[in-house]
C-alpha positions as CSV (number, residue, x, y, z in Angstrom):
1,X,69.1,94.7,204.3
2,X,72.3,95.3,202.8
3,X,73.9,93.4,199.6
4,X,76.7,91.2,200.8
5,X,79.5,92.3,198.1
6,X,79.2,95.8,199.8
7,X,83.3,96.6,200.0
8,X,81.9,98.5,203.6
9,X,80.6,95.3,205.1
10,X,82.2,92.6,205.6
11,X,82.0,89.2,204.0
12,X,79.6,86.8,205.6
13,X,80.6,83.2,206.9
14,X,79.0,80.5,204.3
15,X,79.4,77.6,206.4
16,X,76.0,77.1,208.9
17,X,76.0,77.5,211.9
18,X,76.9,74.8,214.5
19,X,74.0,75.3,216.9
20,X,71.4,75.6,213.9
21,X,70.8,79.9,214.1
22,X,67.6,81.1,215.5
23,X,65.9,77.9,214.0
24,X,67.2,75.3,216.1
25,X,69.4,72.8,215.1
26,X,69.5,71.4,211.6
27,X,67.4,68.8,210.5
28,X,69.6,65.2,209.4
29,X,70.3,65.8,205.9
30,X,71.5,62.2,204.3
31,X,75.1,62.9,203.2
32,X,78.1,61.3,202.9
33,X,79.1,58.6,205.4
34,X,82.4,58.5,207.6
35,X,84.6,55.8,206.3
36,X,83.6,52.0,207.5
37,X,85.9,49.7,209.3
38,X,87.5,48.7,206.3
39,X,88.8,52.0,205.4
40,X,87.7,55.0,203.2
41,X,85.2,54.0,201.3
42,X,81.3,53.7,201.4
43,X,80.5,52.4,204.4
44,X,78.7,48.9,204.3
45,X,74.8,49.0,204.7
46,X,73.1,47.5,207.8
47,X,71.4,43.8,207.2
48,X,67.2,44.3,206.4
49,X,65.3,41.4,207.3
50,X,63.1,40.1,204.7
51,X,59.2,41.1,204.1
52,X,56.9,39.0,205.7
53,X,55.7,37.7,202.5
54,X,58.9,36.5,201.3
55,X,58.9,33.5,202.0
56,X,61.9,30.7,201.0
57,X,61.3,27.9,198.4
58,X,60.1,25.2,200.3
59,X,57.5,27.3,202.7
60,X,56.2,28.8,199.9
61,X,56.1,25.1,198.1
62,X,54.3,23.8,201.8
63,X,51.7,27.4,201.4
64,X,48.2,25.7,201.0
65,X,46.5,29.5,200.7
66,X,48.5,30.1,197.4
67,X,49.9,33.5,199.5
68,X,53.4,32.9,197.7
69,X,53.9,31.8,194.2
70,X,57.0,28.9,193.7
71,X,57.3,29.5,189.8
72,X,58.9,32.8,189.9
73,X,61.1,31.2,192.1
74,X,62.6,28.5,189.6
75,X,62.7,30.8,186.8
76,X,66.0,31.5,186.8
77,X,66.7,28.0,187.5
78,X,64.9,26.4,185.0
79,X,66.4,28.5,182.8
80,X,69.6,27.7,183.4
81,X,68.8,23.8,183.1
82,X,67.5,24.3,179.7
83,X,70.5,26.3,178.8
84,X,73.0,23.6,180.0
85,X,70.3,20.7,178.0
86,X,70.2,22.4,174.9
87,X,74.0,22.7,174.5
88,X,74.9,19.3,175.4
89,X,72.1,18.2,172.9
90,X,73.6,20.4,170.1
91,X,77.4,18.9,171.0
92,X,76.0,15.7,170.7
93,X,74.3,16.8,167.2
94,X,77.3,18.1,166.5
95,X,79.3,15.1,167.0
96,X,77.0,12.9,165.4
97,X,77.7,15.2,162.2
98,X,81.7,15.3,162.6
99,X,81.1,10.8,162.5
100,X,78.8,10.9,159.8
101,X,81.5,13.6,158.0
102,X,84.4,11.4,158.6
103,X,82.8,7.8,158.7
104,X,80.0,7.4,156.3
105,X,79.5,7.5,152.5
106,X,76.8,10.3,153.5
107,X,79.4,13.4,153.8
108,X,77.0,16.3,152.5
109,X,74.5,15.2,155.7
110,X,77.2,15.5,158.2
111,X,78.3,18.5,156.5
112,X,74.9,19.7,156.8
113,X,74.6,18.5,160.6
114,X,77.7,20.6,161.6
115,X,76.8,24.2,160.0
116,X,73.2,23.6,161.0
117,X,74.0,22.9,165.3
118,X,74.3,26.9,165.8
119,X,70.9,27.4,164.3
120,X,69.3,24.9,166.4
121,X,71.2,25.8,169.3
122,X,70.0,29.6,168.6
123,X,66.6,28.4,168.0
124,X,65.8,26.7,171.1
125,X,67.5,28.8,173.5
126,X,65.1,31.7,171.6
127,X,62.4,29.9,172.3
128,X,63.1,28.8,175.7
129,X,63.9,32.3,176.9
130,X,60.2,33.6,175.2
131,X,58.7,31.0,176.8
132,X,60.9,32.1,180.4
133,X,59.9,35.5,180.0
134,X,55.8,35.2,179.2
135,X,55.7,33.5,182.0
136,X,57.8,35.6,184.3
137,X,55.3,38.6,183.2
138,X,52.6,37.1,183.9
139,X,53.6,36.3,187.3
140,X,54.9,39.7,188.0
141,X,51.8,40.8,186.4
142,X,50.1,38.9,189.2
143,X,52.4,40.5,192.0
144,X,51.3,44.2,191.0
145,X,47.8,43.5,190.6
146,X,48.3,41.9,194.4
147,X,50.0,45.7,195.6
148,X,47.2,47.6,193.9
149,X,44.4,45.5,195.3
150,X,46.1,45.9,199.1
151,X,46.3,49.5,198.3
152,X,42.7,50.1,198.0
């Protein structure tokens, strides 16, 4: 064989070869797509249907064998319910404060109410999200334990 930077040979082609060489043709490598119909740019991926076990809210809700679990479901939801709760609870605290500031012989209480609503506010949503999340684990706990058992 001879080196390619010999000066008495001549330079070899890098690009490969259209009909694959003496190997056949080249095997589909993943690379970059042609533009979609939108333009240059990535071109959009194709709709996958869902697993058979995902199942929507209310089938999983009407499952009697327990196959789908519901909670994991209104996570996300329950969380943002508590989120919107607390805070008009800690307006309304805070509120209460700004009368008992401005209407009451009891100003230091008020005062007290106002600096205090961030705390609570902070406190609860802390809570609430620990809360969220121990039982989000445990469910997803649930889900692996399910994959490891169907792979044995």
């Amino acid at each position: 064989m001879t080196n390619p930077s010999d000066p008495g040979q001549p330079p070899r082609s890098q690009a490969p070869d259209p009909a694959g060489g003496p190997y056949g043709p080249p095997p589909n490598v993943p690379g970059p797509r042609p533009p979609g119909p939108g333009g240059p740019g990535p071109a959009q991926q194709p709709w996958v249907p869902p697993e058979p076990g995902d199942k929507g809210l209310l089938s999983a809700l009407l499952d009697t064998n327990f196959d789908s679990l519901v909670t994991p479901k209104l996570a996300k939801t329950v969380y943002v319910l508590s989120l919107l709760l607390i805070s008009l609870e800690c307006l309304g605290v805070l509120m209460f404060g700004l009368w008992v500031l401005v209407s009451t012989q009891f100003w230091l209480g008020g005062l007290i109410l106002i600096v205090a609503t961030p705390l609570l506010w902070l406190v609860q949503m802390l809570l609430v999200r620990i809360f969220m999340e121990a039982v989000v684990v445990r469910f997803k706990q649930a889900e692996y334990l399910r994959v490891i058992k169907d792979k044995v």
